[in-house]
MIDOSE-1310 file (N, C-alpha, C; in nm, 2 decimals, decimal comma, always signed):
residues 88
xxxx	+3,86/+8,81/-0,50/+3,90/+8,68/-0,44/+3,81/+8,65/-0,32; +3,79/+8,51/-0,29/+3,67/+8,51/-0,20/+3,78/+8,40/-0,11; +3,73/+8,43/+0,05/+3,81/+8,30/+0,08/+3,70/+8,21/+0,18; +3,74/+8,11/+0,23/+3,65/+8,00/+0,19/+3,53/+8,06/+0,31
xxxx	+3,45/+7,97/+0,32/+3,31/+8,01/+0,43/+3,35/+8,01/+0,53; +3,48/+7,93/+0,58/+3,56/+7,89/+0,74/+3,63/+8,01/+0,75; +3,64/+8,13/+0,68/+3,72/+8,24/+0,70/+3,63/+8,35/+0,75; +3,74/+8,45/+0,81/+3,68/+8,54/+0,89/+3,55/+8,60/+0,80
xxxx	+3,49/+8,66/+0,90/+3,39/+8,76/+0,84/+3,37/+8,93/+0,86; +3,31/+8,95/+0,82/+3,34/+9,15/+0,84/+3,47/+9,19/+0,80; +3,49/+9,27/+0,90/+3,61/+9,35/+0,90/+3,75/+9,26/+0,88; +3,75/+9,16/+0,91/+3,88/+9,00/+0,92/+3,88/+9,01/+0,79
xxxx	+3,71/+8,93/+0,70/+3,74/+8,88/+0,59/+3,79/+8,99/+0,47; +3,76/+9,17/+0,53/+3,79/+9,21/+0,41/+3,94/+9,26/+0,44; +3,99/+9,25/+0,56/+4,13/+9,24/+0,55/+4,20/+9,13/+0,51; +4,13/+9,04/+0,51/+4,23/+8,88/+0,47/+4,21/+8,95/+0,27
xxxx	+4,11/+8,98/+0,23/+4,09/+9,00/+0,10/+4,21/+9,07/+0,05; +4,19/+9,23/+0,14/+4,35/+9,29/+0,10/+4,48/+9,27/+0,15; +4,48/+9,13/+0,17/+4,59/+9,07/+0,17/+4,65/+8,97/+0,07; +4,55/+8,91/+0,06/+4,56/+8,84/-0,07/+4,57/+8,90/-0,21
xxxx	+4,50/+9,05/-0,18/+4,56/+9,13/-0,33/+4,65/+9,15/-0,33; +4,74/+9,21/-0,21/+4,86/+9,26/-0,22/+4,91/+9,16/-0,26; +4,92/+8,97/-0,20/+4,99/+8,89/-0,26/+4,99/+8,88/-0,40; +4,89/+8,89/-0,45/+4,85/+8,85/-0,62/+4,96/+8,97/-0,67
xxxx	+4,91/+9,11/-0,68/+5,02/+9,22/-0,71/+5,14/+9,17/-0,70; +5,23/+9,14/-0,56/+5,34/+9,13/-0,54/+5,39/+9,00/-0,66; +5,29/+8,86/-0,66/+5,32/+8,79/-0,75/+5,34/+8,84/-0,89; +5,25/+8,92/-0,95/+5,25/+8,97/-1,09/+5,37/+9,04/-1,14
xxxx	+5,42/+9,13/-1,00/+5,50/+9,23/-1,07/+5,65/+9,11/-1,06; +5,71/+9,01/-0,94/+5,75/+8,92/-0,97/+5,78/+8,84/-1,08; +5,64/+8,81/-1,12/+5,66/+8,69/-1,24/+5,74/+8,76/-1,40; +5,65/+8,87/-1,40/+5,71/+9,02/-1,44/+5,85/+9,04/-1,49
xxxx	+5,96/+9,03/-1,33/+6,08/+9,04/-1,37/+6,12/+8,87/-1,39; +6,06/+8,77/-1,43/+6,10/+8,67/-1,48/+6,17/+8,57/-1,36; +6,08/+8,65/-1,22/+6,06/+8,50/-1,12/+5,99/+8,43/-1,11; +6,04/+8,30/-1,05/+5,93/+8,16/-1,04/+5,88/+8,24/-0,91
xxxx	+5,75/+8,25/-0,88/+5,68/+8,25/-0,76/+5,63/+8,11/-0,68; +5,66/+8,11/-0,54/+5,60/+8,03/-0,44/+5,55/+8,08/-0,34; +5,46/+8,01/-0,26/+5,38/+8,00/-0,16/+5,46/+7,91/-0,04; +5,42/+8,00/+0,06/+5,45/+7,88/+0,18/+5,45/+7,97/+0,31
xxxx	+5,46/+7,87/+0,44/+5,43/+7,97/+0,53/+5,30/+8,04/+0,61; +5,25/+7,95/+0,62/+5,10/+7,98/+0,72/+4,93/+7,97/+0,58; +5,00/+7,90/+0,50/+4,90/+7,84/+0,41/+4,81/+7,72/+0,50; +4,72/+7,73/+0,44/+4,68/+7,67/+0,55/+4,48/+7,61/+0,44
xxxx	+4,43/+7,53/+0,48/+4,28/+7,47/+0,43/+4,21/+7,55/+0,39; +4,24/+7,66/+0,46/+4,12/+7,83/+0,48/+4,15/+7,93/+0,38; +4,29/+7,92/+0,36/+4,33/+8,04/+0,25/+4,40/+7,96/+0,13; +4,44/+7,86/+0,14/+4,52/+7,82/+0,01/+4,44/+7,85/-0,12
xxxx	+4,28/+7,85/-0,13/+4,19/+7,85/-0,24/+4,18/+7,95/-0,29; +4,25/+8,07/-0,22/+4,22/+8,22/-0,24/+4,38/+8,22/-0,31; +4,46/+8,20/-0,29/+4,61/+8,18/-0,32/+4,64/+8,10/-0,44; +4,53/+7,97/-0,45/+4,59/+7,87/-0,58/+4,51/+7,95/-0,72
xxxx	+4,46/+8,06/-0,71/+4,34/+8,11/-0,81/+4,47/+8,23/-0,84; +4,52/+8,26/-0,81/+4,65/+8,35/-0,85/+4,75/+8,28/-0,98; +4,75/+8,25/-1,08/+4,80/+8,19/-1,13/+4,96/+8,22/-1,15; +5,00/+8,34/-1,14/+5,16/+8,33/-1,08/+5,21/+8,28/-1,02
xxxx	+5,16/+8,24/-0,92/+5,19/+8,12/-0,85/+5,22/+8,01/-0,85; +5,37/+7,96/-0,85/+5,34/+7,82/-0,95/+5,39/+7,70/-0,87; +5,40/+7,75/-0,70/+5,42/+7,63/-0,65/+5,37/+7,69/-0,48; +5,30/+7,57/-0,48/+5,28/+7,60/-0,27/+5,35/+7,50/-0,19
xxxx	+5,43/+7,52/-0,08/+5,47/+7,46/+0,04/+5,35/+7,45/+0,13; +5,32/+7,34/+0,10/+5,18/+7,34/+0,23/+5,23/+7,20/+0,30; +5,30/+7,14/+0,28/+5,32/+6,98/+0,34/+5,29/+7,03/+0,54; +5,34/+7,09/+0,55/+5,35/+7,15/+0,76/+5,20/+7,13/+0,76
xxxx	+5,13/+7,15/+0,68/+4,98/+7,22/+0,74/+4,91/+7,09/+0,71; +4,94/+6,99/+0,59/+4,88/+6,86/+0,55/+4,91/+6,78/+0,69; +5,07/+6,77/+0,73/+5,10/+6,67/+0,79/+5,05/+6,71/+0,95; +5,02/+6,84/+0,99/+4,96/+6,88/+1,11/+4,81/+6,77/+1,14
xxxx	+4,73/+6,83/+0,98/+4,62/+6,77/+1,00/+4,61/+6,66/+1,02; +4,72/+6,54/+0,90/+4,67/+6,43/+0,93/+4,74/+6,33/+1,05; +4,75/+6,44/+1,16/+4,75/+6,40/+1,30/+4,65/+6,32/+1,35; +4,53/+6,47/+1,31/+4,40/+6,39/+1,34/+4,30/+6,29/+1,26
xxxx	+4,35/+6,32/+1,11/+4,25/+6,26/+1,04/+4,30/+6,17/+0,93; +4,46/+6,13/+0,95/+4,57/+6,04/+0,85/+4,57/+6,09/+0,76; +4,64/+6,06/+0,68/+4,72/+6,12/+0,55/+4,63/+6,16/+0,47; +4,56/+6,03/+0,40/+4,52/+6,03/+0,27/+4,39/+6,11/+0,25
xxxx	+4,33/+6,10/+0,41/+4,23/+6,23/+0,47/+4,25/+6,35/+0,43; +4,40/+6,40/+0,48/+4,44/+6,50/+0,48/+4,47/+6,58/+0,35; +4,54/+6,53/+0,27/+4,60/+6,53/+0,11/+4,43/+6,56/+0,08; +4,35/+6,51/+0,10/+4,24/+6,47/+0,03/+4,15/+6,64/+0,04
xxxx	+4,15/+6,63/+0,13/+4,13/+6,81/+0,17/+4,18/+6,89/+0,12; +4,33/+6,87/+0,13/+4,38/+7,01/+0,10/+4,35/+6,99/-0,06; +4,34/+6,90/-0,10/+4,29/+6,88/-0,25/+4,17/+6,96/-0,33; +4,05/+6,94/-0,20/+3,93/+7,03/-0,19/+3,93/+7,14/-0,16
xxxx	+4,02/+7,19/-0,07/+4,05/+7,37/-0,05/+4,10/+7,42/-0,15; +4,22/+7,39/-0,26/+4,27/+7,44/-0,33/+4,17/+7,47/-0,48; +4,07/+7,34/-0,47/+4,03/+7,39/-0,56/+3,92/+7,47/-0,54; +3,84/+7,50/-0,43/+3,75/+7,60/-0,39/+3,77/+7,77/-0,45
């Protein structure tokens, strides 16, 4: 899993990596016993792309982190992005 270019580097990015494995595992063995998996919770432009490539995953809470942004950059800005991170 790669996470996007705006993410740490060195030692950061390859801990962010094994973090996102451990999520993918935790999802698999989950889906496994026949739960719906979600996301939410400090998702964010940077990591959601590393997260939506997990396909257990079958729903993200990211609205906090859309509606943060489009403080600065309005909605449809915003939406529009996270549109582009997820699928990175």
């Amino acid at each position: 899993m790669t996470l996007s270019s705006r993410a740490a580097h060195g030692e950061g990015e390859r801990r962010a990596a094994g973090e996102v494995e451990r999520i993918r595992q935790a999802a698999v063995h989950a889906k496994s016993r026949g739960l719906i998996v979600a996301a939410g919770h400090g998702l964010t432009y940077r990591n959601v792309g590393a997260l939506a490539a997990i396909p257990e995953i079958t729903e993200f809470n990211i609205g906090h982190n859309i509606i943060s942004r489009a403080v600065f950059v309005g909605l449809n800005q915003a939406v529009r992005e996270m549109i582009t991170a997820i699928a990175s």
